[in-house]
C-alpha positions as CSV (number, residue, x, y, z in Angstrom):
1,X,1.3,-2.2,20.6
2,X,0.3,-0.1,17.9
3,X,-0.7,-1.7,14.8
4,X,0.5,-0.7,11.1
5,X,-0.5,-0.7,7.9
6,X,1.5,-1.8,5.1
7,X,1.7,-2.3,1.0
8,X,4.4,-4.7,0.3
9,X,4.8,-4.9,-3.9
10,X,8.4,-6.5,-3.5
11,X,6.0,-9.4,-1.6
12,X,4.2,-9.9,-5.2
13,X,6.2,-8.5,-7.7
14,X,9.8,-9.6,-8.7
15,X,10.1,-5.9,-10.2
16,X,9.1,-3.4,-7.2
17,X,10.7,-3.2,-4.2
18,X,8.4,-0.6,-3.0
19,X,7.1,-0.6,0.7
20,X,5.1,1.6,2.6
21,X,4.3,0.7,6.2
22,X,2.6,3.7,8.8
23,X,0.7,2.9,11.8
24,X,-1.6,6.0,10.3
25,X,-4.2,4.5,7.8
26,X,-5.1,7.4,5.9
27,X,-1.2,8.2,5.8
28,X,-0.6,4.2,4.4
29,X,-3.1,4.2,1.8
30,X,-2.7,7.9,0.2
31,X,1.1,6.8,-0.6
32,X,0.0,3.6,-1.3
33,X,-2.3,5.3,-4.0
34,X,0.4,7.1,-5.2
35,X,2.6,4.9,-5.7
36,X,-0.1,2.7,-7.7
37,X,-0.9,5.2,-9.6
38,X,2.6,6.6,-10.7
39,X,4.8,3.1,-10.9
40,X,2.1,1.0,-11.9
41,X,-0.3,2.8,-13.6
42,X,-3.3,1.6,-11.7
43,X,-5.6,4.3,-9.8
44,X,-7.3,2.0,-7.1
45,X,-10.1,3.4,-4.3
46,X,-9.6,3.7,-0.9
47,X,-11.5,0.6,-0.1
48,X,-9.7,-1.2,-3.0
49,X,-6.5,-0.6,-1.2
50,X,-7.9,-1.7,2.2
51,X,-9.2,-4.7,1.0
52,X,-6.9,-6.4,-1.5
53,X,-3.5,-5.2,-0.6
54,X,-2.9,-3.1,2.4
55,X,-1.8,-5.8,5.9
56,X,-2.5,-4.8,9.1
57,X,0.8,-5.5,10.7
């Protein structure tokens, strides 16, 4: 089975509902970096993604 990578907000945050989930990384962390950036103001690396808030699913 093919694993997927995924940014859950509405798992921290009482205030987004936004998920992402794609069993493509580079496809799971560019939206993920988008969606940082333009709902939450914060403009996190690649490896800052990977590490403290993409899952592999």
């Amino acid at each position: 089975m093919a694993r997927a990578h995924k940014l859950d907000c509405e798992a921290v945050s009482d205030e987004c509902r936004f998920i992402v989930q794609s069993e493509n990384e580079s496809e799971a962390i560019e939206l993920a970096k988008n969606h940082m950036k333009e709902v939450h103001g914060r403009e996190l690396t690649n490896e800052e993604l990977r590490e403290e808030h993409l899952q592999v699913v």
